[in-house]
C-alpha positions in Angstrom: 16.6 -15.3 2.6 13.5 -14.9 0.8 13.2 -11.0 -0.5 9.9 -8.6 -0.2 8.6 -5.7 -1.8 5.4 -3.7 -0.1 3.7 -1.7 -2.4 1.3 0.9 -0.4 -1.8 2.4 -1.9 -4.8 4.9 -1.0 -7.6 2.3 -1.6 -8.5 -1.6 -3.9 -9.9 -0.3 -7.0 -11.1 -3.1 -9.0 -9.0 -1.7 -12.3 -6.2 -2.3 -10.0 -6.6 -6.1 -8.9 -5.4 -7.6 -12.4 -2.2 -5.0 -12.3 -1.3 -6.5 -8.2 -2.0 -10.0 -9.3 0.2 -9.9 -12.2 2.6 -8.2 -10.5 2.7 -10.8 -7.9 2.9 -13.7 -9.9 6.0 -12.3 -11.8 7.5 -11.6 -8.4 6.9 -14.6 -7.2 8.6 -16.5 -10.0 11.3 -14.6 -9.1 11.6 -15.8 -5.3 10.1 -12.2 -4.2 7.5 -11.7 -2.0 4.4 -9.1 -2.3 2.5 -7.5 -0.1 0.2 -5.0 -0.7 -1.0 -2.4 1.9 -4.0 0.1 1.5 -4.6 3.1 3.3 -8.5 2.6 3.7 -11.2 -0.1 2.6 -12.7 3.0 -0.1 -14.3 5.5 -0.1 -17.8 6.2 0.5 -18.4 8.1 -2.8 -17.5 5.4 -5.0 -19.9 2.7 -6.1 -17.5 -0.2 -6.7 -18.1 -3.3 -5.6 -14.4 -5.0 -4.8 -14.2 -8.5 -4.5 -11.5 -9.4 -2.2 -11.7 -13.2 -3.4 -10.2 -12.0 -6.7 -6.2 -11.1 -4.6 -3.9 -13.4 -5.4 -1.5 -11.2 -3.5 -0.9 -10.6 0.5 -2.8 -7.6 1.2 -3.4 -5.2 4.1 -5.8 -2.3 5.3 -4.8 -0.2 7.4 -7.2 2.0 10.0 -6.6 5.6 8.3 -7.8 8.7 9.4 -9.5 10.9 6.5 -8.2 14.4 6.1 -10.6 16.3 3.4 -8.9 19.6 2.3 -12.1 21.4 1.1 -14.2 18.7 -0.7 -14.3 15.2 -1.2 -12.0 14.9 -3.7 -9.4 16.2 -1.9 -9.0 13.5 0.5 -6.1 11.9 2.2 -5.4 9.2 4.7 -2.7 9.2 7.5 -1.7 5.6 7.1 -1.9 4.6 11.0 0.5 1.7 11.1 2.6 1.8 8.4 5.7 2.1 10.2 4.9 -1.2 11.9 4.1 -3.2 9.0 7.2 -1.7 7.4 8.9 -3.7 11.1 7.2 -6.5 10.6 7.2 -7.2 7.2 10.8 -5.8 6.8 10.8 -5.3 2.9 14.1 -4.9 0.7 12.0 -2.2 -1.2 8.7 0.0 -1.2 6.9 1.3 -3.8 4.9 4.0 -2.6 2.9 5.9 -5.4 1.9 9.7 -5.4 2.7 12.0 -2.9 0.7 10.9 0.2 1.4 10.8 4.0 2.8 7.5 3.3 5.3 9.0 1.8 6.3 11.7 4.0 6.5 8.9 7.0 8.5 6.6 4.6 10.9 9.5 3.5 11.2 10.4 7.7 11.7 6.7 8.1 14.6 6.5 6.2 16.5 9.6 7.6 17.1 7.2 11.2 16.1 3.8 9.5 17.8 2.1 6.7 15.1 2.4 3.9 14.8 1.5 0.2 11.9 3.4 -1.3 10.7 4.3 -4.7 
């Protein structure tokens, strides 16, 4: 039974490729599988250029809503579809960083759904 850990964040920042790929490789040596969800492609006020050739990990973005409370930099996505990549995907553990609505539906999840999250 091959084991799986999703990681979920906001949006591919390219200081954050290296830290995914490494993290995937030392998973994999271990026999665990990655895959790495984002909420949204970016965002439309930064100026990075990500280069999605550069993920040597399983990778997925989802079709968030944007909520702005007040300015731009107060932005959060709804993370449309998690719960059925969570189904699909059906990881031993989730790492879901920050407080987001990720993880409000990951914590909701887990109260009828047997759920491992960090």
């Amino acid at each position: 039974m091959t084991r799986r850990v999703l990681l979920i964040s906001n949006v591919p920042q390219t200081y954050r490729i290296p830290l995914f790929n490494e993290i995937n490789r030392q998973l994999n040596e271990k026999g665990i599988e990655l895959k790495v969800v984002f909420a949204a492609k970016g965002y439309k006020r930064r100026k990075s250029n990500i280069d999605f050739s550069e993920m040597r990990f399983q990778y997925e973005i989802l079709k968030s809503f944007k909520i702005n409370f007040g300015n731009v930099e107060k932005t959060m996505f709804t993370y449309g579809g998690i719960n059925g990549i969570i189904s699909e995907f059906n990881p031993d553990k989730i790492i879901v960083p920050g407080f987001s609505f990720a993880t409000i539906k990951i914590f909701l999840r887990s109260l009828y759904k047997k759920t491992y999250f960090v």
